[in-house]
TORPA-4810 file (N, C-alpha, C, O; in nm, 3 decimals):
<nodes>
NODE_1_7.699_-4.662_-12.534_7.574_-4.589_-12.534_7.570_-4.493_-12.416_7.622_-4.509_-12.305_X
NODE_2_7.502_-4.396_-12.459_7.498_-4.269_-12.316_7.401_-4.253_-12.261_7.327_-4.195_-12.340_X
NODE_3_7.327_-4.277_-12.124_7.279_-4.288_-12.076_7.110_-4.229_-12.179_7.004_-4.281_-12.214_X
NODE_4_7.171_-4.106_-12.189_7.036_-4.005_-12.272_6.985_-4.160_-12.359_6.874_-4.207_-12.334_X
NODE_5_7.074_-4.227_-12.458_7.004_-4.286_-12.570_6.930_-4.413_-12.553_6.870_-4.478_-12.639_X
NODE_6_6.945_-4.437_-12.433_6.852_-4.579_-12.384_6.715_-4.522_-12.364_6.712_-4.419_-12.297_X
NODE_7_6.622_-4.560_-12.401_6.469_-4.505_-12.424_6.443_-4.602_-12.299_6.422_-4.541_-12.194_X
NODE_8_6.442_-4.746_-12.290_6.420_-4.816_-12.210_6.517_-4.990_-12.184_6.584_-5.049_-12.269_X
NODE_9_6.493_-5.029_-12.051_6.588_-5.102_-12.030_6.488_-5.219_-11.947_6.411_-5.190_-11.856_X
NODE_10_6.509_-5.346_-11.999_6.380_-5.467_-11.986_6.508_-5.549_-11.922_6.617_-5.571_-11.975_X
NODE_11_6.467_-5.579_-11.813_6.520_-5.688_-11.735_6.474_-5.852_-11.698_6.405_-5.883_-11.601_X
NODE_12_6.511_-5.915_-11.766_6.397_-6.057_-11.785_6.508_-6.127_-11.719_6.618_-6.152_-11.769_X
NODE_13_6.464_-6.158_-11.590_6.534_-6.264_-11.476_6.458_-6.377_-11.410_6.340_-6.401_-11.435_X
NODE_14_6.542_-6.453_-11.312_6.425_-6.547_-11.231_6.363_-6.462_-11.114_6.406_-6.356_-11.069_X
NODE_15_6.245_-6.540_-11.074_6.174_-6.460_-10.980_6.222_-6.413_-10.888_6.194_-6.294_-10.875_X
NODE_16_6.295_-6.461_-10.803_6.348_-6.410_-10.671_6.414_-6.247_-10.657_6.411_-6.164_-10.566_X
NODE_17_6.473_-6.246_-10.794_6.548_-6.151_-10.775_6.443_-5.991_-10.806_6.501_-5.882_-10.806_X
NODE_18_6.273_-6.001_-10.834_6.236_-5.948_-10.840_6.138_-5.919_-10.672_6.033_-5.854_-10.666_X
NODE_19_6.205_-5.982_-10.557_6.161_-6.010_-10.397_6.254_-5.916_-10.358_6.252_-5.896_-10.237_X
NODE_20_6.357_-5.836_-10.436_6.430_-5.730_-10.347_6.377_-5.595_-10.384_6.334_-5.586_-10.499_X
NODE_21_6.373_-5.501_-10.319_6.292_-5.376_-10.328_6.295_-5.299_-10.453_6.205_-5.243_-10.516_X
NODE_22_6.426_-5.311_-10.474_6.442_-5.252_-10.652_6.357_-5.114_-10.706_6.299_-5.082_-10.810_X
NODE_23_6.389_-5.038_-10.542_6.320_-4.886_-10.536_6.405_-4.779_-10.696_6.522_-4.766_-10.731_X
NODE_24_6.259_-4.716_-10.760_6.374_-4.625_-10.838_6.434_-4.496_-10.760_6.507_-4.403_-10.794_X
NODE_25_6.374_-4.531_-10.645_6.466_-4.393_-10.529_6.484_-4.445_-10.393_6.406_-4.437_-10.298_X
NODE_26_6.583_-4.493_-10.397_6.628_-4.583_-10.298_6.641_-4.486_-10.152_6.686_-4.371_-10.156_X
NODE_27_6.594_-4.553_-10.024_6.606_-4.438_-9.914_6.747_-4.442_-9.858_6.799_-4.335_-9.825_X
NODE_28_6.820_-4.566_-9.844_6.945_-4.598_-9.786_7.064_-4.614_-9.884_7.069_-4.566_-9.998_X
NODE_29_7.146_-4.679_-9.831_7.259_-4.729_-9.946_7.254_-4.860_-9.975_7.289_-4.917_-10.078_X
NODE_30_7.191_-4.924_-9.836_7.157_-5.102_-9.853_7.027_-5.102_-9.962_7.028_-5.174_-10.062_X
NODE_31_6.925_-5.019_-9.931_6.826_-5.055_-10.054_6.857_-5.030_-10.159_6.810_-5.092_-10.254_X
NODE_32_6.975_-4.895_-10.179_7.020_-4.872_-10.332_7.072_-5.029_-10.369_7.036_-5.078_-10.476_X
NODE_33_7.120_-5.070_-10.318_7.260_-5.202_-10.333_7.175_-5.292_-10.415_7.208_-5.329_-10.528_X
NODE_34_7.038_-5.335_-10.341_6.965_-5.402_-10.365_6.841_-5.388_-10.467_6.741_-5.459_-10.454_X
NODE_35_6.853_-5.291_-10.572_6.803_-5.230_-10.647_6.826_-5.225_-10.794_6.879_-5.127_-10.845_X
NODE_36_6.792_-5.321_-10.859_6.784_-5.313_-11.004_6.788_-5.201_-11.056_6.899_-5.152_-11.073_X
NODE_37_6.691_-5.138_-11.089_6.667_-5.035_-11.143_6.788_-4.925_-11.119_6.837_-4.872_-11.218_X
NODE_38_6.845_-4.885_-10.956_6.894_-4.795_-10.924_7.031_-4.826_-11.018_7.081_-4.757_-11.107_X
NODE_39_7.064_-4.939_-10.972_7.234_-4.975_-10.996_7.260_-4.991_-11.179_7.367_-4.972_-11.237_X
NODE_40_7.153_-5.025_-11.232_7.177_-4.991_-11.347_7.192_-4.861_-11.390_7.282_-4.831_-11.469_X
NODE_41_7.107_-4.772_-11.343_7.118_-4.595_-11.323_7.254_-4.584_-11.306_7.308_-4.531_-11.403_X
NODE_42_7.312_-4.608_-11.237_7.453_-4.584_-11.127_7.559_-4.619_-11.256_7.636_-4.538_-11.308_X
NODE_43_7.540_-4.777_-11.295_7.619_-4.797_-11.393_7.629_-4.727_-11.553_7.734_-4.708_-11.615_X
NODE_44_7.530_-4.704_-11.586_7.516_-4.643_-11.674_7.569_-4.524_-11.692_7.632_-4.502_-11.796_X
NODE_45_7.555_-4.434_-11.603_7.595_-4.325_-11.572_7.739_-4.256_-11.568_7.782_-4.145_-11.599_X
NODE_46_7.799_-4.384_-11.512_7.925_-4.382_-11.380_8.055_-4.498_-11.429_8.177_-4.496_-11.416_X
NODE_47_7.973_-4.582_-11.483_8.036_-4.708_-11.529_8.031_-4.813_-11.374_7.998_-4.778_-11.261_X
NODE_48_8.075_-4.945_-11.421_8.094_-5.031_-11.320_8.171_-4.953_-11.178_8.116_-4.937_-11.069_X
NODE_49_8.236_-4.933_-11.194_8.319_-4.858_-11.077_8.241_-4.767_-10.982_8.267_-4.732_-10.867_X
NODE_50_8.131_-4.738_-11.064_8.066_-4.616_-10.995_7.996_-4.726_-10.861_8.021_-4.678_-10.750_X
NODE_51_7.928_-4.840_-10.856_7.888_-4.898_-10.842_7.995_-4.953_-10.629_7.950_-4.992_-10.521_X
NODE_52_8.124_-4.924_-10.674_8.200_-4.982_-10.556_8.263_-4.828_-10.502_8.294_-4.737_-10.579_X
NODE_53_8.269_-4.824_-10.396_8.119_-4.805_-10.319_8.032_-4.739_-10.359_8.090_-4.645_-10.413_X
NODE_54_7.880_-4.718_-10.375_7.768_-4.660_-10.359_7.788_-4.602_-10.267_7.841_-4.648_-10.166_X
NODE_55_7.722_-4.401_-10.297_7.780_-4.314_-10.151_7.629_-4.250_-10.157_7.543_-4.252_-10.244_X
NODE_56_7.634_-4.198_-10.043_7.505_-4.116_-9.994_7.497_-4.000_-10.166_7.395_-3.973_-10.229_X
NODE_57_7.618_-3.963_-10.193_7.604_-3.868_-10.285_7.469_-3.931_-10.415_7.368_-3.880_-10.464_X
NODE_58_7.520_-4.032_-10.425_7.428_-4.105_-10.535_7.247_-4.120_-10.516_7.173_-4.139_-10.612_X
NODE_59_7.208_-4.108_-10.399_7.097_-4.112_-10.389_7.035_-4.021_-10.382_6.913_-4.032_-10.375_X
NODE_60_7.116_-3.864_-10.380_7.085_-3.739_-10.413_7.038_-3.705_-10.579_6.960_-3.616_-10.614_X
NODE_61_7.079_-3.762_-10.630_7.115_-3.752_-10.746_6.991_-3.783_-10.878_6.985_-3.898_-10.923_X
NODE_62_6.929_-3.711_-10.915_6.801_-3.692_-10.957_6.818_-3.745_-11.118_6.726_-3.813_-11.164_X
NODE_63_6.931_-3.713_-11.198_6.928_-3.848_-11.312_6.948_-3.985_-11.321_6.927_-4.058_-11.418_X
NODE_64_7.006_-4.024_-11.172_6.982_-4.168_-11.155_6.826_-4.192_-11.139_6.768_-4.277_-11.207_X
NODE_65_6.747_-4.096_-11.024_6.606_-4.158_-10.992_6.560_-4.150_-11.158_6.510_-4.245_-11.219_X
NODE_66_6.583_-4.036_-11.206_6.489_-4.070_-11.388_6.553_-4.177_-11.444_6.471_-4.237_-11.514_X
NODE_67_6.656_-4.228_-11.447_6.683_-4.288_-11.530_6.647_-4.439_-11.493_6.636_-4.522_-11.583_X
NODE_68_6.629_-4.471_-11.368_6.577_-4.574_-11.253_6.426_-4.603_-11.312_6.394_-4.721_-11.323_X
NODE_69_6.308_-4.477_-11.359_6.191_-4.513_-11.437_6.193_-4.560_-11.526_6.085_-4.589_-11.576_X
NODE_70_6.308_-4.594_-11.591_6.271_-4.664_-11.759_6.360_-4.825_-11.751_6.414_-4.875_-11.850_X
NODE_71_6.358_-4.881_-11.628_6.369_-4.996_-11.581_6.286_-5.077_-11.575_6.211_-5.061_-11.479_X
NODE_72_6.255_-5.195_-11.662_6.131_-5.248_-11.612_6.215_-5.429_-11.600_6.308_-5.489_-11.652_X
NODE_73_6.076_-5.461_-11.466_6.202_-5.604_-11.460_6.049_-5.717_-11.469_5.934_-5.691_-11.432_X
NODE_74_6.098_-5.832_-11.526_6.016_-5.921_-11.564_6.070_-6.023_-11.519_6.184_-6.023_-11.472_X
NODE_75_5.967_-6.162_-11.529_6.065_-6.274_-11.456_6.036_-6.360_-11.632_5.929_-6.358_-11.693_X
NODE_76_6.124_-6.406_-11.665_6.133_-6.517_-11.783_6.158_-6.622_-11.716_6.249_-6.625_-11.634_X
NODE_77_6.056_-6.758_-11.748_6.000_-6.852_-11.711_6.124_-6.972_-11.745_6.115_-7.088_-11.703_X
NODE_78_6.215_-6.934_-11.809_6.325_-7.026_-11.849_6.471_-7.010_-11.820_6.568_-7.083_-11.840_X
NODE_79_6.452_-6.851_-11.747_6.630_-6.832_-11.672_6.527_-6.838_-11.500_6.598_-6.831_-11.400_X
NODE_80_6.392_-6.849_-11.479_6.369_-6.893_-11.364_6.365_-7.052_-11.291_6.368_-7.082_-11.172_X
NODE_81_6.357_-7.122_-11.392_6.375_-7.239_-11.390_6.528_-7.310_-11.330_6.568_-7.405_-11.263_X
NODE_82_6.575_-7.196_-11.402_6.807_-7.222_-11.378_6.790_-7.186_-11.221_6.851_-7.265_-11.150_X
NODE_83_6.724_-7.088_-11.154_6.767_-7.092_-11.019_6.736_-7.174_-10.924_6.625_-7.227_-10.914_X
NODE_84_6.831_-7.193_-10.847_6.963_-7.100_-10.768_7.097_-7.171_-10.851_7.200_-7.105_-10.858_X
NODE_85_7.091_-7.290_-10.906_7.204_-7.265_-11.008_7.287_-7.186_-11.079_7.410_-7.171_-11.081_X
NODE_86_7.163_-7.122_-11.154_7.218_-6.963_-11.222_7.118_-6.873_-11.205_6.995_-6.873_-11.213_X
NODE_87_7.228_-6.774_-11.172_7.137_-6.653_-11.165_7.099_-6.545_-11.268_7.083_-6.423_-11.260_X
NODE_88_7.091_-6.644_-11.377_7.105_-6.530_-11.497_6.982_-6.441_-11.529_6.872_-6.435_-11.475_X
NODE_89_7.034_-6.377_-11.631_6.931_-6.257_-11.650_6.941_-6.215_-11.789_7.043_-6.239_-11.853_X
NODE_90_6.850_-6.158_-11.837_6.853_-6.073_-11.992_6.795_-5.929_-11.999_6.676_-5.897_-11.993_X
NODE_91_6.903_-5.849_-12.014_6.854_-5.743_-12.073_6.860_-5.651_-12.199_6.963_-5.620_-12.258_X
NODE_92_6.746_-5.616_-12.227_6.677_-5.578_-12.370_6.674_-5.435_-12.359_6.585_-5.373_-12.301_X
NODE_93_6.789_-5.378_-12.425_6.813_-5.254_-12.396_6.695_-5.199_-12.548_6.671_-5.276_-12.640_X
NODE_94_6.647_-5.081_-12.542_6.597_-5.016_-12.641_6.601_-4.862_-12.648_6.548_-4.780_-12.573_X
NODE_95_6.700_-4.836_-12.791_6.759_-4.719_-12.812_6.638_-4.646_-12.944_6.537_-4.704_-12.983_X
NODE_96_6.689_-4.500_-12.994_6.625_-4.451_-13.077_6.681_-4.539_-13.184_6.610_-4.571_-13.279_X
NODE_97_6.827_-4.586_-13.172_6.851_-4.617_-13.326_6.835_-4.802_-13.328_6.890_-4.866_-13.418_X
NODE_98_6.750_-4.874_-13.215_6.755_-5.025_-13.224_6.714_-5.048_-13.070_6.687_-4.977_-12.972_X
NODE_99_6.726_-5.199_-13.104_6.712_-5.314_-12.964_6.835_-5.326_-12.973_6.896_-5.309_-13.078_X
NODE_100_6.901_-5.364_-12.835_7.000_-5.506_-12.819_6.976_-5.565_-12.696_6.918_-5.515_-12.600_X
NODE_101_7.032_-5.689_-12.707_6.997_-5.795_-12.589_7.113_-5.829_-12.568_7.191_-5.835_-12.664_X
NODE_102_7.141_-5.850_-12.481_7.262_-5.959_-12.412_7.184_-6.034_-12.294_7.087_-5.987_-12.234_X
NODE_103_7.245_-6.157_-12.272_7.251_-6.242_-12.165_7.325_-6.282_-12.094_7.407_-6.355_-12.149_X
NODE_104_7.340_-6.269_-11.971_7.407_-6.277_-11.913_7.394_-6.438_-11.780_7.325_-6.450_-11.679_X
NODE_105_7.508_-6.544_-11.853_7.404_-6.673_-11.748_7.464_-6.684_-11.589_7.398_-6.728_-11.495_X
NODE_106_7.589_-6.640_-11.579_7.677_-6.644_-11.470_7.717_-6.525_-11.440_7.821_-6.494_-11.498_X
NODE_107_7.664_-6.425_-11.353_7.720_-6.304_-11.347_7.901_-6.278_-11.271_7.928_-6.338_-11.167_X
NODE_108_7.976_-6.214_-11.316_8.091_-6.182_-11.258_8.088_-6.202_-11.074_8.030_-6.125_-10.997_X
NODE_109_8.146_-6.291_-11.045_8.149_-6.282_-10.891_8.072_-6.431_-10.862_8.092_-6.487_-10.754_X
NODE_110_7.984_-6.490_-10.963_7.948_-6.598_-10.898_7.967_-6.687_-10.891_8.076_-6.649_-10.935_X
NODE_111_7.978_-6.806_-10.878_8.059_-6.964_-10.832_8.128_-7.024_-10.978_8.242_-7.071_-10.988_X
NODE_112_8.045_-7.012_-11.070_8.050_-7.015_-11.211_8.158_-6.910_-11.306_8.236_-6.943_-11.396_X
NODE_113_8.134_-6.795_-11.256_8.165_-6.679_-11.301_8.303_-6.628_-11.236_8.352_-6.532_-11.295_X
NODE_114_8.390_-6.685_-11.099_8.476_-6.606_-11.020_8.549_-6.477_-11.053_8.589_-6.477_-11.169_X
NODE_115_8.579_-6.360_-10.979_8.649_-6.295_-10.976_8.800_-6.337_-11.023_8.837_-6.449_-10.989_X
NODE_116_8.892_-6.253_-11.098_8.993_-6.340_-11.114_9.083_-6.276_-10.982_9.032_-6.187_-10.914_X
NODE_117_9.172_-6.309_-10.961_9.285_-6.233_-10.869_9.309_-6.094_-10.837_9.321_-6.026_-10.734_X
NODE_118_9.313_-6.067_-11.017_9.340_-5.945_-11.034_9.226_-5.809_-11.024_9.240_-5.687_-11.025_X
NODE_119_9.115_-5.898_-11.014_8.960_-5.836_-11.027_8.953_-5.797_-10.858_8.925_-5.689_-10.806_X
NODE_120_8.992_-5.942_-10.788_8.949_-5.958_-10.653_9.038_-5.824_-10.567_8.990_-5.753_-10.479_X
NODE_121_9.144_-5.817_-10.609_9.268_-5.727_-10.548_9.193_-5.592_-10.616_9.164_-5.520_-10.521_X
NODE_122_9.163_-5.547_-10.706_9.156_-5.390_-10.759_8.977_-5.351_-10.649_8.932_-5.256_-10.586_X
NODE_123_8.935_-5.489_-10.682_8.796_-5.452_-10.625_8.841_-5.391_-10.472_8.814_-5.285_-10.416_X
NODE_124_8.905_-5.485_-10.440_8.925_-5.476_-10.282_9.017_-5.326_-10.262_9.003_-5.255_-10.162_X
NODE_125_9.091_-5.302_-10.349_9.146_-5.190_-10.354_9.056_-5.046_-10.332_9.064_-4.944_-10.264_X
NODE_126_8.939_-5.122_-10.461_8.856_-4.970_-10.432_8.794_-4.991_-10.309_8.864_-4.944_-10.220_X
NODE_127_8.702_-5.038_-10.272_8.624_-5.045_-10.128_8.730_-4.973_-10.053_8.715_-4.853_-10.075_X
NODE_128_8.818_-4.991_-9.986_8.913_-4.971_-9.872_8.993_-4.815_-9.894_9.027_-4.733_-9.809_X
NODE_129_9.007_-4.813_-10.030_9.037_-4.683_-10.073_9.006_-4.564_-9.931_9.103_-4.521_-9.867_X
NODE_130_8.930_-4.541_-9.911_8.867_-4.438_-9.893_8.957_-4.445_-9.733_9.001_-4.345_-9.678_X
NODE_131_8.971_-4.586_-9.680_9.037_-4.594_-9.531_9.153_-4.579_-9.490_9.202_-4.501_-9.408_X
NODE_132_9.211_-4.689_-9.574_9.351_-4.722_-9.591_9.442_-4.701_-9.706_9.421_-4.709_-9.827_X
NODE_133_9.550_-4.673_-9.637_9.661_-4.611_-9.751_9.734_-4.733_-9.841_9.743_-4.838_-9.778_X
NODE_134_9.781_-4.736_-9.959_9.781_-4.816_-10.055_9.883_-4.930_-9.985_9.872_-5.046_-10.023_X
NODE_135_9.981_-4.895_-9.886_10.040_-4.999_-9.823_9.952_-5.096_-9.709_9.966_-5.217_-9.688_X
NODE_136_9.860_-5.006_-9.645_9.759_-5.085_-9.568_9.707_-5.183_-9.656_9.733_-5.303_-9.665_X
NODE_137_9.630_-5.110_-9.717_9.552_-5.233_-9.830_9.644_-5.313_-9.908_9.569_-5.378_-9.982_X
NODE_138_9.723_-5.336_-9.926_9.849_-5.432_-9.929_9.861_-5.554_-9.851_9.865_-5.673_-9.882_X
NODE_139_9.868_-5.480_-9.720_9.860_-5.571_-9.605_9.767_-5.653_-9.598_9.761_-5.776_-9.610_X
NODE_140_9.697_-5.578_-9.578_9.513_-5.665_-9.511_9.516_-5.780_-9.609_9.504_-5.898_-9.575_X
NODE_141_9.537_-5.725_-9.769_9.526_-5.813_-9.861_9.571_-5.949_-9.878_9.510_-6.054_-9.896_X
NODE_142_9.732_-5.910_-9.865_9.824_-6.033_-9.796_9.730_-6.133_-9.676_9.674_-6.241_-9.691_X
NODE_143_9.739_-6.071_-9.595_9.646_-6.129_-9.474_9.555_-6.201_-9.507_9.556_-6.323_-9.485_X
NODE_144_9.459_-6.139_-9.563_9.329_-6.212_-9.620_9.355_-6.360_-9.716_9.292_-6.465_-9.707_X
NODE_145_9.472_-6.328_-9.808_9.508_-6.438_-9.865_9.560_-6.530_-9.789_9.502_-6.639_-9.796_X
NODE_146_9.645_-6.524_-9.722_9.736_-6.604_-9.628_9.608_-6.754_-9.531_9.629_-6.874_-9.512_X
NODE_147_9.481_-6.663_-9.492_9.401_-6.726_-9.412_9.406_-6.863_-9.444_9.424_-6.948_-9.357_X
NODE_148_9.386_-6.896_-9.597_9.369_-7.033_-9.618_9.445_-7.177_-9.557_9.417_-7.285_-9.505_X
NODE_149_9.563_-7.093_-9.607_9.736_-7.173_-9.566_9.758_-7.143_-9.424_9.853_-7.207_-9.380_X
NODE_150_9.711_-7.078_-9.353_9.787_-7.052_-9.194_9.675_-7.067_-9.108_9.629_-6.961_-9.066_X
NODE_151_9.611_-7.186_-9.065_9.469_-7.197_-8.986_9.474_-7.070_-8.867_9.379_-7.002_-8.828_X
NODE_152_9.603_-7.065_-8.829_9.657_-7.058_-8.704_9.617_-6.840_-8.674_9.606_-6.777_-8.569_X
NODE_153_9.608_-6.784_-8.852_9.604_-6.674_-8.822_9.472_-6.602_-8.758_9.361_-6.646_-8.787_X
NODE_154_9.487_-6.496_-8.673_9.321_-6.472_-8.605_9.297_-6.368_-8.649_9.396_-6.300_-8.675_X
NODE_155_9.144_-6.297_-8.682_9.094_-6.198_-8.702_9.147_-6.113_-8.629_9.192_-6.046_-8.722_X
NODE_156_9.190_-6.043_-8.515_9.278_-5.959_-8.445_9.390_-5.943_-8.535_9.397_-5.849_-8.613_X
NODE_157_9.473_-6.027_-8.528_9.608_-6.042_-8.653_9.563_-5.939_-8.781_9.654_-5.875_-8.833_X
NODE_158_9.441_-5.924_-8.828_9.392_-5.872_-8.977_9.397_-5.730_-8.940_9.459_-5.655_-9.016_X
NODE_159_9.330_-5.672_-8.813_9.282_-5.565_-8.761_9.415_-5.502_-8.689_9.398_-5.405_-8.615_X
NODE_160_9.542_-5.553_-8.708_9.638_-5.499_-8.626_9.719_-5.402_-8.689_9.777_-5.444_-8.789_X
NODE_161_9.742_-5.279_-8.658_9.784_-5.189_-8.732_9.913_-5.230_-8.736_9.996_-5.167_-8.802_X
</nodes>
């Protein structure tokens, strides 16, 4: 679906997650982060990817804030009950040509849900992108894995060019 054909987008979660600012024009990049409305904009738009990192460019960006108004978030009394267990959520997308719903009970990334390896490495790939060159991020990566098995390695060790 293309962004244009979503008329509106119903977010039925547990309460808490309606305690974060969930601005449809976010002032920072931390309140974008923390923003329902926005990051669905972002995704929609951009796809998941668009999403790692969130850049100043994005909050410029005047079809995310419209598209951020046709967000509406609700708390459903029975995926609020699941938290902090689950953090699930439902959303009720509504197009010119229908509804659809999906649910979502374990989102990607959470205790339930893990990243797989290959998720954890590309993710980490993009973030760092922007710093380090594809052999750096190699490294660090290694490193980062290693922590478990080698008590002995120190945060300095990670940061060492």
């Amino acid at each position: 679906l293309a962004p244009a054909d979503l008329d509106r987008i119903r977010v039925e979660t547990f309460g808490r997650a309606l305690t974060l600012n969930n601005a449809t024009r976010p002032w920072s990049l931390e309140a974008a982060q923390y923003s329902y409305p926005f990051c669905l904009a972002v995704a929609s738009h951009d796809g998941a990817n668009g999403l790692l990192p969130l850049t100043d460019d994005n909050l410029r960006r005047a079809e995310l804030a419209e598209f951020a108004t046709r967000v509406e978030l609700t708390v459903d009394p029975g995926l609020d009950a699941l938290f902090p267990a689950q953090t699930a959520a439902r959303l009720v997308i509504r197009t010119k040509s229908g509804t659809h719903v999906r649910i979502v009970e374990s989102p990607k990334g959470d205790p339930a849900n893990p990243l797989s390896p290959e998720d954890l490495r590309a993710k980490f790939g993009r973030l760092t992108a922007a710093v380090w060159s594809p052999a750096e991020r190699d490294q660090a990566f290694a490193a980062i894995l290693a922590i478990p098995d080698n008590a002995e390695l120190r945060v300095r060790d990670l940061l060492r060019g």
